[in-house]
VOZARO-987892 format. One record per residue (C-alpha): residue in three letters; residue number from 1; x, y, z. Coordinates in Angstrom, 3 decimals, decimal comma, always signed. Layout:
residues N
{Ala NUM {X Y Z}}
...
***
This chain:
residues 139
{Unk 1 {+92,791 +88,722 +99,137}}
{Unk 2 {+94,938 +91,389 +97,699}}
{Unk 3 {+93,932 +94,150 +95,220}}
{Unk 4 {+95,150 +91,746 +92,253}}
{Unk 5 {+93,056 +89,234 +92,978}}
{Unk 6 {+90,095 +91,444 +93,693}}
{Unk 7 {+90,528 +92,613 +90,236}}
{Unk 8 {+91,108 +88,925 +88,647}}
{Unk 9 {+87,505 +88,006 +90,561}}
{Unk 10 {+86,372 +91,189 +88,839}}
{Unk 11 {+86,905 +90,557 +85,095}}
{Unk 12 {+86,783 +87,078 +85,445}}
{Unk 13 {+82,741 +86,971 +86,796}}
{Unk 14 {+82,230 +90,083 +84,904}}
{Unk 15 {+81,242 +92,404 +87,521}}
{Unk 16 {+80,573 +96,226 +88,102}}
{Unk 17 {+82,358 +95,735 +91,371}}
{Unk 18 {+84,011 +93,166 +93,680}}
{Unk 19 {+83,884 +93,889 +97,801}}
{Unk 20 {+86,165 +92,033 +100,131}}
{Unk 21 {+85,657 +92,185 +104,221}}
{Unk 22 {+86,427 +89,329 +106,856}}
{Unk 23 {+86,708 +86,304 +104,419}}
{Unk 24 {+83,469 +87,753 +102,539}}
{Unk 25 {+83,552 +88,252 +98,913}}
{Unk 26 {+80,371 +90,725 +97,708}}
{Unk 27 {+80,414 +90,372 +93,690}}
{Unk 28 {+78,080 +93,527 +92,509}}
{Unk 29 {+76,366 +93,741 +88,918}}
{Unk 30 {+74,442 +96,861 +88,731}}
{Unk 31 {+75,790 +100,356 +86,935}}
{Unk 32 {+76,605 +103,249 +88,394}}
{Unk 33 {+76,884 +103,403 +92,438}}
{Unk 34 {+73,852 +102,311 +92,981}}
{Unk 35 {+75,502 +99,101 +94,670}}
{Unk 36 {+77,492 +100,656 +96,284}}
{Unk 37 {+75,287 +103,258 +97,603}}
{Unk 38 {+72,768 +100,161 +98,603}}
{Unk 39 {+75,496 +98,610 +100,641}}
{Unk 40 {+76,258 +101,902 +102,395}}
{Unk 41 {+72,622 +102,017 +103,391}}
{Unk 42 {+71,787 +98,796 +104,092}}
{Unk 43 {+74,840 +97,179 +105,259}}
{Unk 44 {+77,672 +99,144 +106,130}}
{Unk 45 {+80,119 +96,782 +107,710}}
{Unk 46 {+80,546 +95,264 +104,777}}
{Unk 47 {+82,408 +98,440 +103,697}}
{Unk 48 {+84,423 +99,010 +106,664}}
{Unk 49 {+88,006 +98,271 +106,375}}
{Unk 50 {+87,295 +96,263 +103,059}}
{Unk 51 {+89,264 +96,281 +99,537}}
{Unk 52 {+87,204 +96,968 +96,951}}
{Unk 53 {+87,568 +96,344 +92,700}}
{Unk 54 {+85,977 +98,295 +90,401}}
{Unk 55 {+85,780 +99,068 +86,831}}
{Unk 56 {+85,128 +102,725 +86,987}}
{Unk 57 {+85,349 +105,043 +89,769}}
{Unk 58 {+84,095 +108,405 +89,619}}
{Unk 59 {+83,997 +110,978 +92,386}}
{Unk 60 {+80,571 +109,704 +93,494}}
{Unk 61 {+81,595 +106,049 +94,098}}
{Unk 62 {+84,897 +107,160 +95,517}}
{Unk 63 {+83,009 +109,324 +98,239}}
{Unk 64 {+80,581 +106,400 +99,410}}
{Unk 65 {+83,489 +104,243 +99,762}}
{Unk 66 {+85,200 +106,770 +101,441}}
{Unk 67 {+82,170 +106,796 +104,169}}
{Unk 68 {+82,233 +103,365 +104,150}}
{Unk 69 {+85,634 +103,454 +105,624}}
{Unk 70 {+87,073 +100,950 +102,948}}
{Unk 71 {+90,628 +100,675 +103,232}}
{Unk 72 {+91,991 +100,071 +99,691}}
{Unk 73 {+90,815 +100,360 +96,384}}
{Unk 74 {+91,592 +99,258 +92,520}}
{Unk 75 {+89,934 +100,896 +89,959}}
{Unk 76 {+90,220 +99,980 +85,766}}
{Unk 77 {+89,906 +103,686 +85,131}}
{Unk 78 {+89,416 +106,570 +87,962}}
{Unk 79 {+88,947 +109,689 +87,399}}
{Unk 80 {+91,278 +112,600 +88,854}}
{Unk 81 {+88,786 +114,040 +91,205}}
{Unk 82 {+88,027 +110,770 +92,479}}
{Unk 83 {+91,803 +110,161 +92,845}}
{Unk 84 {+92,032 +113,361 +94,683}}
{Unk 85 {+89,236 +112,528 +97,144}}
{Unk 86 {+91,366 +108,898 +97,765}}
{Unk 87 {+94,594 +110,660 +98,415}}
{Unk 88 {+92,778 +113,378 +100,821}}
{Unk 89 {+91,195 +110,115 +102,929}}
{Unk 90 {+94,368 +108,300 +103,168}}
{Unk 91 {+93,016 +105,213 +101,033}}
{Unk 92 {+95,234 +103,362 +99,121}}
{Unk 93 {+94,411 +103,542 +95,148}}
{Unk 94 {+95,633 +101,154 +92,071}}
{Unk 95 {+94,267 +101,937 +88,807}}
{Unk 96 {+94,945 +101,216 +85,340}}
{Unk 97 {+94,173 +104,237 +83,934}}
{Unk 98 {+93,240 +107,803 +85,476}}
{Unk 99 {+90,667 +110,074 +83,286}}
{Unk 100 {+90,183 +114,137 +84,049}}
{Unk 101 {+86,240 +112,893 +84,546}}
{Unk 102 {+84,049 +109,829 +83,974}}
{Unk 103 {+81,994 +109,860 +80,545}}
{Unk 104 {+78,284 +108,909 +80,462}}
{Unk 105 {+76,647 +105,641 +79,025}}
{Unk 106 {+75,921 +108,108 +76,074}}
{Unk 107 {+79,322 +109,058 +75,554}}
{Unk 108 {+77,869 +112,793 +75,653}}
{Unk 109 {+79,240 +114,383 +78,196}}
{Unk 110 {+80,065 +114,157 +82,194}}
{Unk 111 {+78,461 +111,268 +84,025}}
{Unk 112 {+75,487 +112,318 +86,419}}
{Unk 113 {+77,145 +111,695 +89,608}}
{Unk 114 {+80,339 +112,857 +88,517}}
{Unk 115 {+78,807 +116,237 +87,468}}
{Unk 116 {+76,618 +116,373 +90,996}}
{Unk 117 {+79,638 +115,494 +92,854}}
{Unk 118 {+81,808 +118,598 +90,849}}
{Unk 119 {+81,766 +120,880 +93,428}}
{Unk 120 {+81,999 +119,096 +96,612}}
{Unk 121 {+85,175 +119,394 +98,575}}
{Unk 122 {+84,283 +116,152 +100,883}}
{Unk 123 {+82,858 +112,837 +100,241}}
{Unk 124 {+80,393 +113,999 +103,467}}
{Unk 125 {+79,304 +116,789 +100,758}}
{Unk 126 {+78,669 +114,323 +97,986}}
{Unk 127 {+75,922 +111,685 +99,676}}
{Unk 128 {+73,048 +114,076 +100,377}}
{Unk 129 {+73,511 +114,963 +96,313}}
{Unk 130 {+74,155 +111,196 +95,375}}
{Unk 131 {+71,041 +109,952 +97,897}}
{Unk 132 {+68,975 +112,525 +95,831}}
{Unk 133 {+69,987 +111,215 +92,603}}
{Unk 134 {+69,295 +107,533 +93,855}}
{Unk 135 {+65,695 +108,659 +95,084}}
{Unk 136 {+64,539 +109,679 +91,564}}
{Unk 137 {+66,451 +107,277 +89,648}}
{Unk 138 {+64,118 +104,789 +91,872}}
{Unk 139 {+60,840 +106,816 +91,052}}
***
């Protein structure tokens, strides 16, 4: 399935986020990463070489798909940071739209994870800061 179609399956069943691997199709429904970061924790093949659709991509979900070892990636908007983390890791990126950072729920400022994730140079930096922010989002 190509990154087209990944997106199609997307909108279509109205999904956070849509993960293909080996003839599997994962179709995700919570906010933020916490998918994401779930399937990184819990089931990491499921990550490795896949293409993955998403609605928004911040620097956070970029860097756990990044140590997932996904291979492709389409975003509906992505910010530039997250863009910049793709292009460092060799992934290839499709987006519709590329934003300077991702707004929260709130529309008040920086999202969460994008803020945490600000200063990290490497999606290795990011998951200790992103695992934390899972933890007491769980509390």
């Amino acid at each position: 399935m190509d990154l087209r179609q990944l997106a199609d399956v997307l909108h279509r069943e109205k999904c956070s986020c849509v993960v293909w691997n080996r003839e599997t199709l994962t179709l995700c429904h919570q906010r933020g990463v916490k998918d994401l970061y779930t399937i990184l924790s819990e089931s990491p093949d499921l990550l490795r070489d896949a293409s993955i659709a998403d609605k928004i991509i911040g620097k956070g979900a970029a860097a756990l798909m990044i140590l997932g070892g996904v291979r492709a990636v389409y975003a509906d908007i992505i910010s530039e940071p997250a863009l910049e983390l793709f292009k460092n890791a060799g992934i290839t990126v499709q987006y519709e739209k590329a934003v300077p950072n991702i707004i929260n729920r709130a529309g008040t400022g920086v999202c969460p994870v994008e803020s945490l994730c600000s200063d990290c140079t490497t999606a290795e930096d990011c998951l200790p800061l992103i695992s934390k922010f899972i933890e007491n989002i769980n509390k």
